[in-house]
N, C-alpha and C positions, 0 to 999 in steps of 0.2 A: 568408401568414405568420400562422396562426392565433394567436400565441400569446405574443409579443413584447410588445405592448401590453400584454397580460393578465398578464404577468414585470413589467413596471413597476408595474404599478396595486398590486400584493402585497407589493413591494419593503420596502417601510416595516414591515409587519407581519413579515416573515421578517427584516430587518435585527434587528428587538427580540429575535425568538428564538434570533439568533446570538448576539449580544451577552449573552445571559441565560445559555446554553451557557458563554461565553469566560469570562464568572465565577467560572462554580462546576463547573469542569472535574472529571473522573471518569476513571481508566484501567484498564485491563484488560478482562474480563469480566463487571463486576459493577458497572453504570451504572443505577442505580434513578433518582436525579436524572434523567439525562437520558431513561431511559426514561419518564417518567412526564412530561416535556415532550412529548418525541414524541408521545405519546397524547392529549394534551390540547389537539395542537395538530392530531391529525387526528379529532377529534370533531366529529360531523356531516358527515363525509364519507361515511358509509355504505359505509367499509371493513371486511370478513371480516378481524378482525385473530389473531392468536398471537401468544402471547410464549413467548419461547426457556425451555425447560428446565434447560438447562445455561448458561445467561447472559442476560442481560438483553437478545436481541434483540425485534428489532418486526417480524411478517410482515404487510405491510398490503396486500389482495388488492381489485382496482376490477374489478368485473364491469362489462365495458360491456354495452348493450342489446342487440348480436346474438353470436350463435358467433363461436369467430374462434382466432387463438393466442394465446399467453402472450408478452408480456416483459417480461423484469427492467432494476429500475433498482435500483442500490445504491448506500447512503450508510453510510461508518463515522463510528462517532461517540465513540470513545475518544480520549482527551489523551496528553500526555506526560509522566514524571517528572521535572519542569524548570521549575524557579523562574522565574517571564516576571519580565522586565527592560525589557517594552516602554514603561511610564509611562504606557500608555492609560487614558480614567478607567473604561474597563470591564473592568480588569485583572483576570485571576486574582484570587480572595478567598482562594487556598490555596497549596498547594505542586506544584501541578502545571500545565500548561498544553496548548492547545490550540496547541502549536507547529507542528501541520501539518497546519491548517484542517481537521481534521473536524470544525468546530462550522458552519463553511461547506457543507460536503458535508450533513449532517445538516437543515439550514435548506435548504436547494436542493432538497433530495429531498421535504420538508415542501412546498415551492412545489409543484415537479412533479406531487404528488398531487391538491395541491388545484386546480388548471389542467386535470388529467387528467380528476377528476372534476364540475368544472362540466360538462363537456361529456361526458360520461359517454353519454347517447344516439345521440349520433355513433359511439362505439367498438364496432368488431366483435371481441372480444376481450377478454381480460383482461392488469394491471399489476400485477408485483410487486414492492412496494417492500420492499428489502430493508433494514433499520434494524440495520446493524452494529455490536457492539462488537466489542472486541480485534483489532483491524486490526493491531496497532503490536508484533509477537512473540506476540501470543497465540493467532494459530491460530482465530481468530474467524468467517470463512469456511465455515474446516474444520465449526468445528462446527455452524454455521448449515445447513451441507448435511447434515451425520451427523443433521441433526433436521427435513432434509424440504424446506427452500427450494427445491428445485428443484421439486420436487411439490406447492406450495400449489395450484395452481389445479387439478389431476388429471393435469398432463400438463406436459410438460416445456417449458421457454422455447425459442422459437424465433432471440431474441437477447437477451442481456446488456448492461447500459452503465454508465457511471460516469465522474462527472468527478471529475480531483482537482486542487485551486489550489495556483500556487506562485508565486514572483515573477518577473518579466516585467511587458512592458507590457499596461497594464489593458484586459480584455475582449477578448485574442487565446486564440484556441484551436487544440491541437497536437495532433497525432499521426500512426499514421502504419503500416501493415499491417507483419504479422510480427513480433516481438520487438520490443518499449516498455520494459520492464523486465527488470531479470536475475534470474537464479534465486538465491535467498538461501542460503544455507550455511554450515555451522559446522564448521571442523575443531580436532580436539584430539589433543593428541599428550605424552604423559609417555614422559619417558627414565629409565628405571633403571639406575643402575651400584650402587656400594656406597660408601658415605661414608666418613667418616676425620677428621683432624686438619688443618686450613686449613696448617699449617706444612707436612705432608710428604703431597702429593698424587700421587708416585709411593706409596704405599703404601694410597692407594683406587682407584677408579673413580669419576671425577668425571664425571657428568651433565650438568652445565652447556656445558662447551664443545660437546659434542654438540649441545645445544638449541640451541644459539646459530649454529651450524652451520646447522642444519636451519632453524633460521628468515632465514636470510640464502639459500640453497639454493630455497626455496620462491621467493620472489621471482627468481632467475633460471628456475625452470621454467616461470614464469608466463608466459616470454618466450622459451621454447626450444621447448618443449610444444605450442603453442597457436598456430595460425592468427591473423596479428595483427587480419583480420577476421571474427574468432571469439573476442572477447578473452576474460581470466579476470583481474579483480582478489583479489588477495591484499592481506589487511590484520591483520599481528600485533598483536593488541591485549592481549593478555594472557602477560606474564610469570614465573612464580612458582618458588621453588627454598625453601631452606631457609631458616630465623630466625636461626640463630644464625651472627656474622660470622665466627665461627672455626670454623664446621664444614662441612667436605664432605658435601652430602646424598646420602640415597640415589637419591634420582629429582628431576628437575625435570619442568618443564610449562608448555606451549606452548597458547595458544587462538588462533586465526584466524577471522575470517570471508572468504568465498570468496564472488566474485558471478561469475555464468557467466549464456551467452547462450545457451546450447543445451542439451538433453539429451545430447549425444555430448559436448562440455567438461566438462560435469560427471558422467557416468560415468569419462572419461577423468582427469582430476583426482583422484577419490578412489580409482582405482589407481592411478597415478602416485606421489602423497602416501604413498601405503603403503609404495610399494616405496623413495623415495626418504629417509622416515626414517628405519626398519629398515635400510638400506644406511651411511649414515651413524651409526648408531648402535652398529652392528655395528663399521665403522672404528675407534671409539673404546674396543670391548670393552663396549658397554651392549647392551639392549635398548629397542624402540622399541612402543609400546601407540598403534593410533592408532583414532581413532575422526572417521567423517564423517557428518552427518547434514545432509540437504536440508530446509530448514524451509517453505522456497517453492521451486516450480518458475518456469522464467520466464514473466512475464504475457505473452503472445504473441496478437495481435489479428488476426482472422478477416479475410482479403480482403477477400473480396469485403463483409463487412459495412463496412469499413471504409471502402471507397470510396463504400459509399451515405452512411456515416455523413457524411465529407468533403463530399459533394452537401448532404446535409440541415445543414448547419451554413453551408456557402454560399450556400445559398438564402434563410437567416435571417438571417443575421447580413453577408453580405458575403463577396467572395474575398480583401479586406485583413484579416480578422479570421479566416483561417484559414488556419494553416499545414502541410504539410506534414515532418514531421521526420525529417530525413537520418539519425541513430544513437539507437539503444536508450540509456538511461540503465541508469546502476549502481545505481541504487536496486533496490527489490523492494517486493511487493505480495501480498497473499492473494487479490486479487481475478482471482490465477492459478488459482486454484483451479475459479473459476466458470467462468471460459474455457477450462477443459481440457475443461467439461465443454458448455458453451453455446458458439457460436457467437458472436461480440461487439466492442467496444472500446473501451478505457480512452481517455480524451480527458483533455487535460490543459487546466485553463485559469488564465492568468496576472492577477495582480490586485495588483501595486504599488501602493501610495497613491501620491497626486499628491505631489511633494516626494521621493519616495524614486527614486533613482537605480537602472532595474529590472540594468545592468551593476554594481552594488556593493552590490545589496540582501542584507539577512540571507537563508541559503536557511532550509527547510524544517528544523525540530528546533532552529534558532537559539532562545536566550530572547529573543532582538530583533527575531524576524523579525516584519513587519509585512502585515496579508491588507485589501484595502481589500473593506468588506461592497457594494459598490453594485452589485457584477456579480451579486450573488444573482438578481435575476430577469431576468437573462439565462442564469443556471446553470440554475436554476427550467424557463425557456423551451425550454432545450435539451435537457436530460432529456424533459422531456413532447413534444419533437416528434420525439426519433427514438423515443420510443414511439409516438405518431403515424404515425409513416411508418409501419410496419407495421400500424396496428390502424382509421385514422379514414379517413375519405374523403380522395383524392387527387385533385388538381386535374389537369385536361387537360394 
């Protein structure tokens, strides 16, 4: 267990730069703060580092002393637009916050590096730590590959990883082969008919009941359509039609998000959606404009990596600190992006403070949700050893 005690001893130093992170939180693509942490806290590690073009990432390459393969570790490190409510005293100093621990991910991946490279002559291979921003809608992944992350080292990784904390009880870790996460999606849909006078709406084509229709409609497709162990959530979040309370508008409009577990759901979903508001819209004398755009495919984790990953996290940490996970979660992730392309798997690990009840904890993108720092070098630990497994010596 090379590496667990060495996740302790750092703990304190990677605690301060979470906590420094949680402060002065930054989102999107354009993380100069935190970039400028990042680099300054892997100074003197005698990383090949790049910084992204198109965003504020960090590629930070650890040549070990012999040949060997490449693997990636990623950490995002973008916040969220959401006033923290938590009252910690290392609260947000602004208006955003780190409501879904990438200031954790970011410090764990900082551990990971610097664990990887003390021992740097033990490794047959090289590590690519990947320093994300825009995890959070921005396609940040995306662009970290359109600029080369898979090819820092000359050659492509032989496994991906990445942990991401939520609440649950402290210091267990989840996951679990095949679809982890769902694939993210935007559906939008405007109805056209022809507006009028709110008093006499036989004398327009009113849009609205259409829309209305069509979004009540989508929710039973979701459940006529769809294998219920192949699910599709639907979720109408956006309503909008005309301003003024006595006029019939010409068009209304409809936005959803859509999470699916598979590429055949979500092929089959946005022709479905097509045919099903146009049909509906037609009923009511309108037409129907729909537009579906996949923003994330689903994160879906390699077999067979996954059950080494399972062994290697057993091995270290215990078989009560690791669990196996019966069903995909409806969230989404861009770190689908990597694993379409790497072989890999997203581990999830849990970190409720003591006092927080992990069955009523705030989840993830709460302003209250609460992330306890002490697992960081165990995150630290676990990054660097299934890079390990592949790259350092292996015991009999």
């Amino acid at each position: 267990m090379p590496f667990i005690d060495a996740g302790a001893a750092i703990l304190e130093d990677l605690v301060a730069v979470r906590r420094d992170l949680h402060r002065h939180p930054e989102v999107g693509l354009d993380l100069p703060r935190t970039q400028g942490k990042v680099l300054a806290a892997l100074d003197g590690l005698g990383l090949d580092i790049t910084l992204g073009r198109e965003t504020t990432s960090v590629v930070a390459v650890l040549r070990g002393a012999a040949p060997g393969p490449t693997v990636l570790l990623r950490g995002d490190m973008d916040a969220l637009p959401v006033k923290e409510l938590t009252g910690l005293d290392y609260a947000s100093t602004n208006d955003y916050m780190h409501a879904c621990g990438h200031d954790l991910h970011t410090a764990g991946l900082i551990g990971a590096a610097r664990l990887l490279a003390a021992r740097r002559d033990e490794l047959a291979g090289n590590v690519v730590f990947m320093f994300q921003p825009g995890e959070e809608g921005w396609n940040g992944a995306g662009v970290m590959i359109g600029e080369g992350v898979l090819g820092a080292t000359g050659e492509k990784p032989v496994a991906a990883y990445a942990i991401h904390v939520g609440p649950g009880p402290r210091g267990v870790f989840m996951t679990k082969p095949g679809p982890i996460l769902a694939g993210a999606n935007e559906l939008h849909i405007t109805v056209n008919g022809s507006g009028g006078h709110g008093s006499q709406p036989h004398t327009a084509v009113d849009p609205v009941p259409a829309l209305l229709e069509i979004g009540t409609a989508l929710q039973v497709m979701a459940t006529r359509k769809f294998d219920a162990f192949d699910p599709v959530v639907v979720s109408v979040t956006q309503l909008s039609a005309g301003e003024g309370l006595n006029v019939i508008p010409d068009s209304a409009r409809l936005g959803a998000t859509v999470r699916t577990l598979s590429a055949a759901s979500t092929d089959t979903f946005a022709v479905e959606s097509k045919r099903l508001a146009e049909g509906i819209a037609a009923a009511h004398g309108c037409t129907a404009d729909v537009e579906f755009v996949t923003t994330y495919p689903v994160t879906t984790n390699d077999a067979a990596s996954t059950a080494a990953t399972l062994d290697v996290l057993r091995g270290h940490f215990g078989a009560d600190r690791v669990l196996t996970l019966e069903t995909a979660l409806m969230g989404s992730e861009d770190f689908s992006l990597v694993l379409a392309e790497v072989p890999g798997t997203f581990v999830f690990l849990n970190c409720s403070p003591d006092g927080v009840d992990p069955a009523t904890a705030e989840f993830n993108h709460s302003p209250r949700v609460l992330f306890d720092d002490a697992v960081l070098g165990d995150q630290a630990a676990a990054l660097a050893s299934l890079a390990w497994s592949h790259l350092g010596p292996q015991e009999d």
